[in-house]
C-alpha positions as CSV (number, residue, x, y, z in Angstrom):
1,X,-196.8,-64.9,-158.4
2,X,-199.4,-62.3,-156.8
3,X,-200.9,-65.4,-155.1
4,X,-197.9,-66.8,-153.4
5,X,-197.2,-62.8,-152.6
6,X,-200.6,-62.9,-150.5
7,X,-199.9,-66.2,-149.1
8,X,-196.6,-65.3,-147.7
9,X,-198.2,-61.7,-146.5
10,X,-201.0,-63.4,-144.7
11,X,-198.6,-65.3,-142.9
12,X,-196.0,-62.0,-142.5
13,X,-193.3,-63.2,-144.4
14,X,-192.4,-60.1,-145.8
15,X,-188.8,-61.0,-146.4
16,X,-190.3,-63.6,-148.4
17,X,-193.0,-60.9,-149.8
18,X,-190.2,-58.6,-150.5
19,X,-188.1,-60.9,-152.8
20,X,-190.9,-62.0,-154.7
21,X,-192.6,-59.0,-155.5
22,X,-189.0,-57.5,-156.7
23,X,-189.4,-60.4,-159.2
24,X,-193.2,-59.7,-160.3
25,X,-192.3,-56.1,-161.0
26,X,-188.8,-57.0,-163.5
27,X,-190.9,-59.7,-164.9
28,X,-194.1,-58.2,-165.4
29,X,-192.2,-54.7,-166.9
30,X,-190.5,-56.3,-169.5
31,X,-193.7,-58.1,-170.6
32,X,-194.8,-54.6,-170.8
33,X,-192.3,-53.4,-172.4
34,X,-191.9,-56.4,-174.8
35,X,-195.3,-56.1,-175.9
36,X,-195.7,-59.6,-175.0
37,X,-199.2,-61.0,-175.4
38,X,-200.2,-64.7,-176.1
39,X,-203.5,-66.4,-177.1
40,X,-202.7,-69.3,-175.3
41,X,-204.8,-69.3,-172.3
42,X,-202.2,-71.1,-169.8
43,X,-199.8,-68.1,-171.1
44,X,-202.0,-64.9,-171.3
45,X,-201.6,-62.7,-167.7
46,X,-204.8,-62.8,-165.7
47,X,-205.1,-59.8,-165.4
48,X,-203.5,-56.3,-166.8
49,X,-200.1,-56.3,-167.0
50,X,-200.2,-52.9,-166.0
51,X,-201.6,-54.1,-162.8
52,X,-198.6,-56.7,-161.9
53,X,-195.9,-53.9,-162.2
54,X,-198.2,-51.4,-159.7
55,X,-199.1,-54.7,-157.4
56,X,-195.4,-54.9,-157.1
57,X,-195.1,-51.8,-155.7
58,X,-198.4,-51.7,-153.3
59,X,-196.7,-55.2,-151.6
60,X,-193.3,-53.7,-151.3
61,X,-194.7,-50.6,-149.5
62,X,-197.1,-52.4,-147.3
63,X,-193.8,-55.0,-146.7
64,X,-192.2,-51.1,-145.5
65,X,-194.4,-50.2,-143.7
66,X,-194.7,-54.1,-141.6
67,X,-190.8,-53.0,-140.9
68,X,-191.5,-49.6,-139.7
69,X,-190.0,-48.0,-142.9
70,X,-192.3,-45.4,-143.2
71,X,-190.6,-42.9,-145.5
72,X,-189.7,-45.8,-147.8
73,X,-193.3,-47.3,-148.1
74,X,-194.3,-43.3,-149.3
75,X,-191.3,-43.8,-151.8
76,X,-193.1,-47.1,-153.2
77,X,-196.6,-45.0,-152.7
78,X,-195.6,-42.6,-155.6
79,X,-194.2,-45.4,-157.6
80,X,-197.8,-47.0,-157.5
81,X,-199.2,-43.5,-158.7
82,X,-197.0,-43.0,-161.4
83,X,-198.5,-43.8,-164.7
84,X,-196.0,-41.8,-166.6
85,X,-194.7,-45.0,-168.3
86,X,-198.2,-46.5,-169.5
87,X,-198.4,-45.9,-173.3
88,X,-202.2,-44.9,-174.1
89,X,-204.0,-46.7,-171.5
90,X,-207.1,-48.8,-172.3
91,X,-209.9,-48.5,-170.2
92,X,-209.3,-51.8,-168.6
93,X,-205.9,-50.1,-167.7
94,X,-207.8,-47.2,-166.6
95,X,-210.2,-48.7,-164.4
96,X,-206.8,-50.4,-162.7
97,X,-204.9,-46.9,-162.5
98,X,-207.9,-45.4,-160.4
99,X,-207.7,-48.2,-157.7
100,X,-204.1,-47.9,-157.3
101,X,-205.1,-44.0,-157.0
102,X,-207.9,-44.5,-154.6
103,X,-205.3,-47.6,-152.3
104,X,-202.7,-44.8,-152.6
105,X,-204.9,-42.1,-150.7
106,X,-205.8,-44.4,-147.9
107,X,-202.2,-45.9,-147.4
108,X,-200.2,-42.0,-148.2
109,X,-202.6,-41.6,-144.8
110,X,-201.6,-44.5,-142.9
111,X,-197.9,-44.2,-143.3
112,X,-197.7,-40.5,-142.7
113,X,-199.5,-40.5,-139.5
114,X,-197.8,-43.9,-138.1
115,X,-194.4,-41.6,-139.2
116,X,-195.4,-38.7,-136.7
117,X,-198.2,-36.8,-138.9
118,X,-200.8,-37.1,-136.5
119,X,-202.7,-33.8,-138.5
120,X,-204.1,-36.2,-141.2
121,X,-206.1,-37.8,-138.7
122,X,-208.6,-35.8,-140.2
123,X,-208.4,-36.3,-143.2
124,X,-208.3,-40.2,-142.7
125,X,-211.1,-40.5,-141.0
126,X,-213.3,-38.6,-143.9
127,X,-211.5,-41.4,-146.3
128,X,-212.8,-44.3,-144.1
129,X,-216.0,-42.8,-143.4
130,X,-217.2,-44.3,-147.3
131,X,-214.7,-47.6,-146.8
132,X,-216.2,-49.3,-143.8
133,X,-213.3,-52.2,-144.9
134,X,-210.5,-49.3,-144.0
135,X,-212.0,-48.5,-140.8
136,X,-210.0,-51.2,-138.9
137,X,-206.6,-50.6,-139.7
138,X,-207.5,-47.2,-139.2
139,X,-208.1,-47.6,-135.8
140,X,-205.6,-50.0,-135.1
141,X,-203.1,-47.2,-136.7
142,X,-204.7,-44.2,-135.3
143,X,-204.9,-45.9,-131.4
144,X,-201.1,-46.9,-132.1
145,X,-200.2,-43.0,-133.1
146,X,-202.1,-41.7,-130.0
147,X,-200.2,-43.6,-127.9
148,X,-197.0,-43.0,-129.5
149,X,-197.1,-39.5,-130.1
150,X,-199.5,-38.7,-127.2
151,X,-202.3,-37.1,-128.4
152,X,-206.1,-36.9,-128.0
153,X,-208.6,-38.9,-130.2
154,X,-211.2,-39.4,-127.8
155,X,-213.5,-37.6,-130.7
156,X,-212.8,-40.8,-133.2
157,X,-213.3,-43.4,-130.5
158,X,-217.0,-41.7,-129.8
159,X,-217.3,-41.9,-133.6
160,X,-216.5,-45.4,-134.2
161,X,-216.8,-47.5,-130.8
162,X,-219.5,-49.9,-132.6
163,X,-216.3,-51.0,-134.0
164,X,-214.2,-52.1,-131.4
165,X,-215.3,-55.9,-131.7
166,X,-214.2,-58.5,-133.7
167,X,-214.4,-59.2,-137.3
168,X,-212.9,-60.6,-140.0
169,X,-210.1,-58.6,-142.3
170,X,-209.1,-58.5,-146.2
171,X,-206.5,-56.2,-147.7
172,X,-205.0,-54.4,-150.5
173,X,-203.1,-57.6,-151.2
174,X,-205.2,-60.3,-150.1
175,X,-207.3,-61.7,-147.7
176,X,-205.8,-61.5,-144.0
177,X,-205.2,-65.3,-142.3
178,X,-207.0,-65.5,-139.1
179,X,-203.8,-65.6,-136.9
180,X,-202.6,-62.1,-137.5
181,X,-206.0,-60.4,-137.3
182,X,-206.6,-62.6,-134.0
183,X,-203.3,-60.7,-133.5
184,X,-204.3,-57.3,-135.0
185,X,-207.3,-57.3,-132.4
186,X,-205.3,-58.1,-129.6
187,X,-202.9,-55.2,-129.9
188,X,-205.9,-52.7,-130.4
189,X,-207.8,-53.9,-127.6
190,X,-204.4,-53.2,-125.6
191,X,-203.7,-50.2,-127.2
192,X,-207.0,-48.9,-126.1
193,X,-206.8,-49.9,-122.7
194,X,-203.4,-48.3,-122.4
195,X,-205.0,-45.4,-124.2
196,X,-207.8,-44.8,-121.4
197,X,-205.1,-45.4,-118.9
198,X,-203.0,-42.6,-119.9
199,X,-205.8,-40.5,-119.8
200,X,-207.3,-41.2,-116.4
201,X,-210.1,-43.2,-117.5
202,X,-209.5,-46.5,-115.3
203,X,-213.1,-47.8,-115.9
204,X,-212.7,-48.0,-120.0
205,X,-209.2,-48.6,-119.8
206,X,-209.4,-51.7,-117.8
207,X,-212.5,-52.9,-119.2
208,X,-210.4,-53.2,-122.6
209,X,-207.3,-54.6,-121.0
210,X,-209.8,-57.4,-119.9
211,X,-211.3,-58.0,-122.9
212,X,-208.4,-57.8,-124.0
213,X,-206.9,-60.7,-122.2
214,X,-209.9,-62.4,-122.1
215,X,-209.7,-62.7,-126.1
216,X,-205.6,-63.3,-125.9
217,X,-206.7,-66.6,-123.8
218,X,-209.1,-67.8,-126.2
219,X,-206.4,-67.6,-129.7
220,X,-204.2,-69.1,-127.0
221,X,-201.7,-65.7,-127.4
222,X,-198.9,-65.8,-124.5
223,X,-196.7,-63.2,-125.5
224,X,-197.3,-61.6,-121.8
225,X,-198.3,-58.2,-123.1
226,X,-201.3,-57.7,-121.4
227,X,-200.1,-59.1,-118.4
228,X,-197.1,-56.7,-118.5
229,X,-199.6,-53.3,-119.3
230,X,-201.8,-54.2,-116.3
231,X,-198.9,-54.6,-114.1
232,X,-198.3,-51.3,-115.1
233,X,-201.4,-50.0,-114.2
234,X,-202.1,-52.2,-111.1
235,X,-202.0,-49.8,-108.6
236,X,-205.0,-47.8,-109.9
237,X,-206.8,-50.9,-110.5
238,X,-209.9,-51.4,-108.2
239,X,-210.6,-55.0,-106.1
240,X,-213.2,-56.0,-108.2
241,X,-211.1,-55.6,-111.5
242,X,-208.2,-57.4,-109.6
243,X,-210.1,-60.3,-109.1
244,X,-211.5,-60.7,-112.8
245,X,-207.6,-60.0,-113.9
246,X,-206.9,-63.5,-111.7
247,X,-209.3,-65.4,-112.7
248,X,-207.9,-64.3,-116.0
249,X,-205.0,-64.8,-115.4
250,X,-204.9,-68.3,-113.7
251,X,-206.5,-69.7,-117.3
252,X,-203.3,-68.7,-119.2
């Protein structure tokens, strides 16, 4: 069931992820609970079942957070954490307990600042500084906050520009389909041109809303949100950025 939970999360179905990782987490609990084990190989879990019953919780947070629901998601964050209920772990169970631990820290992080604690930022960065497969989402999150909550992170994009390009993502539950990191990298490249914008830097900012668009054309994306931003900004724009935007533009 944890693969079809994937599936459906890499294509943002998280109605769909939602529903079914309510049913992994009864299921997987009463096998727990039953002591059920089997030496039937079609029968016997993959993997702990401890691990099913915490998954559970990891997808139903991350499927909170997808919604905006940040308090919630830190609700399902503690339920992840909470090994009160494991009776003598093994070390296999052990070894699963400290990567919920360690996916807890990073994502107790992400949902605090995306709900208005922009004083972790700190704090988050030293966790991604050993986890270069965090430091995406990171940014993407951290770019997001700064332009929500207007604040100052020109210190983190010095830190971690050699990032700003493209590459493929994976995470905590799964590999990430192509489509919605083609859309993940559209919205940071916006959100850092609308960044630099804000903050008087017309030269970066622009340069990011046209790379931006530039990349938007490619994956065929026509939501209009990039034309929209620079619209916004068009009257700082200079002539020479105007006529890269239309040429742009006119291959929509």
């Amino acid at each position: 069931m944890n693969d079809l939970i994937n599936v459906y999360a890499s294509l943002r179905r998280w109605d769909k992820v939602k529903n079914l990782a309510d049913k992994l987490k009864l299921k997987a609990m009463i096998y727990y609970e039953l002591g059920v084990t089997s030496e039937e190989p079609e029968a016997k879990p993959k993997k702990q079942i401890v691990f099913y019953v915490l998954y559970a919780y990891l997808a139903l947070g991350e499927a909170c957070f997808y919604y905006e629901e940040y308090e919630k998601a830190l609700q399902y964050v503690s339920m992840y954490t909470d090994y009160s209920w494991v009776n003598n772990p093994s070390d296999e169970e052990t070894v699963v307990i400290r990567q919920f631990e360690e996916w807890a820290e990073g994502n107790c992080y992400l949902y605090e600042l995306m709900s208005g604690k922009t004083e972790v930022i700190p704090s988050y960065m030293n966790y991604i500084s050993e986890r270069e497969n965090e430091i995406f989402p990171a940014l993407c999150a951290i770019v997001n906050a700064a332009n929500r909550f207007d604040i100052n992170i020109d210190s983190v994009l010095d830190a971690y520009d050699s990032y700003f390009i493209y590459q493929e993502q994976s995470s905590r539950i799964g590999k990430i389909s192509e489509q919605y990191t083609n859309d993940q990298y559209v919205t940071l490249l916006v959100g850092l041109g609308r960044y630099y914008l804000q903050h008087q830097d017309f030269t970066k900012g622009y340069e990011f809303i046209l790379r931006g668009l530039d990349f938007a054309i490619k994956i065929k994306n026509k939501e209009g949100i990039l034309e929209s931003l620079f619209e916004e900004f068009r009257y700082c724009s200079v002539e020479e950025v105007k006529l890269r935007y239309n040429k742009l533009i006119r291959e929509l």
